[in-house]
N, C-alpha and C positions, 0 to 999 in steps of 0.2 A: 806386888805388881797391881797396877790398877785394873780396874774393871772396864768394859767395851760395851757396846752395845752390836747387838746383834747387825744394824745398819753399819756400824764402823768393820765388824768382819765381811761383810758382804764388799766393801773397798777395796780389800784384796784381792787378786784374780790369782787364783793359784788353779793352775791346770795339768792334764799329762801329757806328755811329748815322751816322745822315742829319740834316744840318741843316734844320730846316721852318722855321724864322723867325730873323734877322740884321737887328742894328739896331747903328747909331753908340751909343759911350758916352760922349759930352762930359763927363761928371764923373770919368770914372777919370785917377787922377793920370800914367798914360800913358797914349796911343792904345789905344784896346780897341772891340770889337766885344760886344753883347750875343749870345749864340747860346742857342738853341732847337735841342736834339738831339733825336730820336726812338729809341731805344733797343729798342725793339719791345714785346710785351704783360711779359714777363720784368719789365724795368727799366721800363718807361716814357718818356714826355721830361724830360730834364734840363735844368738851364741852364748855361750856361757862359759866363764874361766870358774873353777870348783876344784878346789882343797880337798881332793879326795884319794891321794896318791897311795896311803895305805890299803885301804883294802881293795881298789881296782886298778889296771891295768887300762888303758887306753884299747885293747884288743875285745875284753871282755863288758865293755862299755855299749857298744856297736849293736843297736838291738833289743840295748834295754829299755825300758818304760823307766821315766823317772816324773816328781812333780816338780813344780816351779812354779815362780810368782812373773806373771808375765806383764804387769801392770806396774814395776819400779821403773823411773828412768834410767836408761843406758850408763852405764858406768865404765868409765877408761880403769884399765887392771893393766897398768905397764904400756907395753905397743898396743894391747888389744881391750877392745872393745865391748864387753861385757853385756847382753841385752836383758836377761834373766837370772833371777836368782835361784838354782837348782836347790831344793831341799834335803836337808839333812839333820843325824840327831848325833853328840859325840858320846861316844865306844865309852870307857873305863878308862884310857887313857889318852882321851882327848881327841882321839881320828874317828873323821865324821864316816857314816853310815848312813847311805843314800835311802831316803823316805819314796815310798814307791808302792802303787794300789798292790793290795793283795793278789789282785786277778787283772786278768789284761782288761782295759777299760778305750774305748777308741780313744784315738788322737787328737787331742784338743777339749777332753770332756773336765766340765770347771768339778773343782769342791763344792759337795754343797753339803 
């Protein structure tokens, strides 16, 4: 992999938002979760479709703190509309596992 410059990570807006609404996505051509992030008054909520059906539940979503890249453009995921890229790392076999501050951190606060 090549190397970056500390200005080229700075490019990236990766922030934490709280999920306020998770719903099944029966049409995406894999297992995916619709999400509802709250990013705070800064960003707003975004949406996010996320390949995360093994280890969560749409119910257990609701609440949590998650990061994301708030700065890719919008992305069409089937009918739906994709605004942010929710972060994750894959498991041992291959199901992602949602990356998320060790401690509750406010809403909308970037990586740094």
């Amino acid at each position: 992999m090549s190397e970056i410059t500390f200005d080229d990570f700075m490019k990236v807006d990766i922030r934490t938002g709280r999920v306020v609404r998770a719903e099944p996505y029966p049409e995406a051509r894999k297992p995916a979760f619709k999400l509802w992030v709250d990013f705070g008054p800064e960003i707003g909520e975004k949406r996010s479709s996320a390949q995360i059906t093994v280890h969560y539940s749409p119910e257990e979503l609701v609440g949590r703190q998650v990061m994301a890249v708030v700065n890719f453009p919008p992305r069409q995921i089937g009918k739906f509309m994709s605004e942010v890229l929710v972060l994750g790392f894959e498991d041992q076999a291959g199901a992602i596992v949602l990356a998320q501050p060790e401690r509750d951190t406010p809403i909308g606060a970037r990586l740094c």
